[in-house]
C-alpha positions, 0 to 999 in steps of 0.5 A: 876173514881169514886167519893167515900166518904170517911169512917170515922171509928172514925177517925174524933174524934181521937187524939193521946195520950198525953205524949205517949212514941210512936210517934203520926204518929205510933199511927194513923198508928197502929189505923188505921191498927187495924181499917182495921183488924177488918173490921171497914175499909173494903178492898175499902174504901176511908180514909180521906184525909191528910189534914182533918185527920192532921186538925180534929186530931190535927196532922202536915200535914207531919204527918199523911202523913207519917203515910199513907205512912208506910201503903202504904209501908206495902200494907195495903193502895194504893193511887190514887193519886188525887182519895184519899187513899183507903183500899187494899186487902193486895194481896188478888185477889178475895177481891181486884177484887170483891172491884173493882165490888162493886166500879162500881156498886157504880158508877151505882148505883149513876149515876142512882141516885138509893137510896142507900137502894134499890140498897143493896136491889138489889146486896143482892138478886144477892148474894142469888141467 
């Protein structure tokens, strides 16, 4: 599998509004939803994991766990299992297949140990082919 590092996207520096009449695991589910919507977390991105999200958020572990988990149930997330929870293609095929080139190109790339600047420089050419 491959090891991808996880997007960030401001989630580091989020904490949930005080006094908030809206929960604070709907406040991350809703950011983190937004954040996808606008392509700040593209289809294929690896979010942080619970615990790091739950410690740099200020948030109980269960909390953000839940959050994840109302994603998952929405298809807006998958999780695999030791591999992390990545952005889904919301059941788009043709994303979710190319999500899945692109992550064994990643692998390529970084097996070779090829500069990430060339290998864009590589797969950008291939696009204007």
């Amino acid at each position: 599998m491959t090891k991808t590092k996880p997007v960030d996207g401001g989630l580091s520096s989020w904490r949930p509004a005080a006094g908030s009449s809206v929960a604070p695991f709907e406040q991350l589910r809703l950011l983190i939803a937004d954040l996808i919507g606008r392509g700040v977390l593209p289809v294929g991105s690896k979010l942080p994991t619970v615990r790091a999200l739950a410690s740099s958020s200020g948030l109980a572990v269960n909390t953000v766990a839940r959050a994840f988990r109302e994603l998952e149930s929405a298809g807006v997330v998958h999780t695999l299992g030791r591999g992390g929870t990545v952005v889904a293609a919301s059941g788009d095929a043709i994303r979710e297949q190319v999500a899945q080139a692109a992550a064994e190109f990643a692998a390529v790339v970084h097996g070779l140990g090829l500069p990430e600047a060339d290998a864009l420089a590589i797969a950008g050419a291939a696009l204007r082919r």
